[in-house]
N, C-alpha and C positions, 0 to 999 in steps of 0.2 A: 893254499898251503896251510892256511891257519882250521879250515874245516878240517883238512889229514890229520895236523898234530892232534888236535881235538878229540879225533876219534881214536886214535892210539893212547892218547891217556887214558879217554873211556875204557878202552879194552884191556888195559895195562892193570887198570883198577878193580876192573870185573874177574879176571884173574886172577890177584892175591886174595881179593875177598872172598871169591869159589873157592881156592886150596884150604884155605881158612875154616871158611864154613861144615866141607866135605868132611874134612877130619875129625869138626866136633859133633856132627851127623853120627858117622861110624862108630864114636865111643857113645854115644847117648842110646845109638840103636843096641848095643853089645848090653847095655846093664838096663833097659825096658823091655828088649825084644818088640820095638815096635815095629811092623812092617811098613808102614808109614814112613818113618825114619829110616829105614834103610833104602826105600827108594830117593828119599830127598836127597840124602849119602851120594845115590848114584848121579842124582840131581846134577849135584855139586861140584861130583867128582866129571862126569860129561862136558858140562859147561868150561870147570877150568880147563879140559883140554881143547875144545873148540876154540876159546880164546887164543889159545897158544896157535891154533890153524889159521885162526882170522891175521892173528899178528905177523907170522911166515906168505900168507896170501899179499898182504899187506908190503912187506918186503919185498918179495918179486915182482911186485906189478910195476916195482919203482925201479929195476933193474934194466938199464938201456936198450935198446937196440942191437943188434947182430948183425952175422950172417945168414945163421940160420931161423932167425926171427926177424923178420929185417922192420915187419908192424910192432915189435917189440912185444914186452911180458904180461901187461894191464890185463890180460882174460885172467889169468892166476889168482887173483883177488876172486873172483867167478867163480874157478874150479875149487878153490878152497873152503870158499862158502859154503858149497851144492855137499863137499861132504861134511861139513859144519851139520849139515842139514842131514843130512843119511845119517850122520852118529847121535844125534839127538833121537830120530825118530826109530834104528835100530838098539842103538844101545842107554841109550835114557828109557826111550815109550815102551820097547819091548822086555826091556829087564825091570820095570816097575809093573805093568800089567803080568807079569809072571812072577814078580813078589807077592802082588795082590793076589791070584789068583791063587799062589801053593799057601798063604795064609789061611785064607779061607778055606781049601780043601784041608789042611793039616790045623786048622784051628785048636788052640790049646784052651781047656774052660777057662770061665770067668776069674775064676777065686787063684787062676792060675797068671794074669797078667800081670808084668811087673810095676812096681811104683812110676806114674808117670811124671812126678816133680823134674825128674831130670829133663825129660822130655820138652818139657814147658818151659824152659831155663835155655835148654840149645833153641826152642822155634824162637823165642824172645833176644836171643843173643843174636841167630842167623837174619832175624829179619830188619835189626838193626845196621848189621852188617849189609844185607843186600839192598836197606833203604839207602844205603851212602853211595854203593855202585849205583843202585840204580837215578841217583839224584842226579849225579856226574854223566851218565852215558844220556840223562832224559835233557838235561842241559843243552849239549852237544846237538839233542836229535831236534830240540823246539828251533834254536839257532839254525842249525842247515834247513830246517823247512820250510821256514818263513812263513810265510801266508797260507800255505796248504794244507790241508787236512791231511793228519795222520798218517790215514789207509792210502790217500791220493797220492801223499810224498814218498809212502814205499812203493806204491806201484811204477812210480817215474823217476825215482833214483835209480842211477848206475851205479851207486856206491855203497852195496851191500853191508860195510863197517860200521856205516851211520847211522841202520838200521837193526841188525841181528842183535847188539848186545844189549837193546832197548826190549826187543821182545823175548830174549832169555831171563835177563832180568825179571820182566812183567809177568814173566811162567813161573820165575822161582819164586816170586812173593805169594802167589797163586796156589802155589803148589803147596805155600810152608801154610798159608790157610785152609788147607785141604789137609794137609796133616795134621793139625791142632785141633780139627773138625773131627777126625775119625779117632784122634785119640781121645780125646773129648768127654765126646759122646759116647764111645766104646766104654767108657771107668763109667761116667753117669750112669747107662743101661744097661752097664753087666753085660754089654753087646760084645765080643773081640772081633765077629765078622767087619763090625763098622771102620775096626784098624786097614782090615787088606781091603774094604771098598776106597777106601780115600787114598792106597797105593794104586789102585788101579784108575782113579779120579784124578790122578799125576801122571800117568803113563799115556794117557788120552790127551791133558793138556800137552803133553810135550810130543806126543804124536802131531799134535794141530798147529803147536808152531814151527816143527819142522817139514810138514805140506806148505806151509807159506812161504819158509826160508826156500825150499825146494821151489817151487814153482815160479819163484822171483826167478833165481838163478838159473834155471835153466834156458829162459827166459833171453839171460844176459848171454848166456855162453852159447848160442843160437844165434848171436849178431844183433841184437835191438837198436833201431837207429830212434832217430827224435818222435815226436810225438805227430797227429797229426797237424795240430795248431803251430806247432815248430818247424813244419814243414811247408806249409802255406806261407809263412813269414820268412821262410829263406828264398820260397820261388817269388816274393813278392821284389823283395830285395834285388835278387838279380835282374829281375824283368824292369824296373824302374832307374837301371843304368841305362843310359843317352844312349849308348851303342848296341845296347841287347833287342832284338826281334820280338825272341822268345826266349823262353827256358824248355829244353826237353824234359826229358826222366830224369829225376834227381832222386840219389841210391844214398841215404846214409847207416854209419855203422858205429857203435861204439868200442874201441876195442879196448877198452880201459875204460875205470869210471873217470878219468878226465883226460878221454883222448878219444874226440869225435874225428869219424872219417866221413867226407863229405866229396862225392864224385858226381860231377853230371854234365847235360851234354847241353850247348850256347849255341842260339841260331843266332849272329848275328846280320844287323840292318844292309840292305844291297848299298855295295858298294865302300864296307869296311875295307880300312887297309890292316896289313897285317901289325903296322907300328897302335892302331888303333883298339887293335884289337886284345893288345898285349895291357897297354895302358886299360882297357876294359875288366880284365881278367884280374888285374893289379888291385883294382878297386872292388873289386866284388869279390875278393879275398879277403881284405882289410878290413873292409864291413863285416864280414860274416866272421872272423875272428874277433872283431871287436863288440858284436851282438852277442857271438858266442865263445867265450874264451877260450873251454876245453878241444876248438876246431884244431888241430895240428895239423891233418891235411887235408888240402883241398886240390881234387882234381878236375880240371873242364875239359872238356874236349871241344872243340870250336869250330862251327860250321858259320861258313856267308852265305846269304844269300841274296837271289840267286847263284851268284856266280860260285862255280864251282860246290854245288850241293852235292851230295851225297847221298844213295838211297836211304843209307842208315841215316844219316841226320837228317832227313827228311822225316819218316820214320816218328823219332825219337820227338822230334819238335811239333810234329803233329799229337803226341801220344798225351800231350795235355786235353786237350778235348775229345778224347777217344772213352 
């Protein structure tokens, strides 16, 4: 509970900071005409709205159970991200690579660009402004990862929050570098083209962090269960109960970032009784909740043998050495 609040502040804060930013973006680009600056604009203006998606995905995932969702709402955190991810890479990467580019085809001469003082006043104000988000959401993301690397912790998190506002952030400081570059050096060399290369050098970065955000989440919203190393220590687990044979095929699923489904199928030892069996069942729930906390279900299906096997459970409890 205390990682959730954490990342909703993150995201609470990346938010005001974006609205902030975006708007003195737009008046810095109106009086330089940088194209530079008005892609970061868009920057700006993209990210506070994803925020605002992250934040609504964030709320529904926490919205109970039903009828008509009876696994409840936890993918919504998923489907929100994945267009987190489309509007970043549509309308961030595709509207600054077509800032960059009508710059450069309509380039106005040199003697013709405006004073960039202002310019260098908004990157210096924006990037102080996006060092304080981004210090608060990197907080949050060092904390949830503990011992993992980085790239390791976004690939094997389920919780898309803990990670998206770290690498919008890490774009946008990126980005406001690549805009200071292209204005830069554009006044130095009397260059203007160098303005719309470094929009189109932001429209690419934020193309590549939304394949990332995209390709996690779709990922999620596809069913991803545990890892394989997580999944060898759950069959160990169950197999190392007094009354367990074997363990069949064990299927898990996350349908929320902390709401593991966990279904499989129990050969238990000849001659289990059914009170034994129950009592088996009880404990290898326990454990595996208590190994795993985000486990909320856990389903067995329970074969003896011999007595009264099953082809299926045969099957199934053979399919470990298959």
């Amino acid at each position: 509970m205390a990682t959730q609040s954490g990342s909703k502040i993150a995201v609470v804060a990346a938010i005001a900071g974006n609205l902030i930013i975006a708007i003195i973006k737009f008046i810095a680009a109106a009086i330089t005409g940088s194209s530079a600056m008005i892609s970061e604009g868009i920057h700006s203006l993209v990210d506070t709205g994803n925020g605002l998606l992250v934040l609504l995905g964030m709320k529904k995932a926490r919205q109970p159970a039903d009828q008509s969702h009876p696994f409840g709402y936890g993918k919504s955190l998923y489907f929100w991200t994945h267009i987190v991810a489309v509007s970043i890479f549509g309308i961030g990467g595709g509207m600054s690579l077509y800032e960059g580019i009508s710059h450069i085809r309509h380039v106005a001469p040199a003697a013709e660009m405006g004073d960039p003082a202002a310019a260098y006043i908004v990157l210096g104000i924006s990037l102080l402004v996006e060092g304080g988000s981004f210090t608060v959401a990197l907080k949050q993301f060092l904390h949830a990862k503990g011992d993992l690397g980085a790239w390791q912790f976004i690939r094997q998190s389920k919780d898309p929050s803990l990670y998206t506002i770290v690498l919008e952030d890490s774009a946008a400081m990126l980005g406001l570098i690549f805009a200071f570059l292209g204005i830069f050096f554009g006044h130095l060399l009397n260059n203007p083209y160098l303005d719309g290369i470094a929009s189109i050098a932001i429209g690419l970065l934020l193309m590549s962090v939304a394949w990332i955000l995209a390709s996690r989440t779709m990922g999620l919203l596809m069913g991803e269960g545990v890892n394989p190393e997580q999944l060898a220590d759950i069959r160990r687990r169950v197999e190392t109960d007094p009354a367990v044979e074997r363990a069949g095929d064990i299927l898990t699923m996350y349908l929320g970032p902390h709401d593991l489904l966990v279904n499989m199928g129990v050969c238990f030892a000849e001659g289990t009784t059914a009170e034994q069996m129950h009592e088996s069942i009880r404990r290898i729930e326990a454990d595996l909740r208590s190994a795993y906390p985000e486990t909320n279900r856990v389903y067995i299906e329970a074969e003896s043998l011999p007595t009264g096997l099953s082809w299926n459970g045969e099957e199934r409890c053979r399919s470990r050495d298959s």
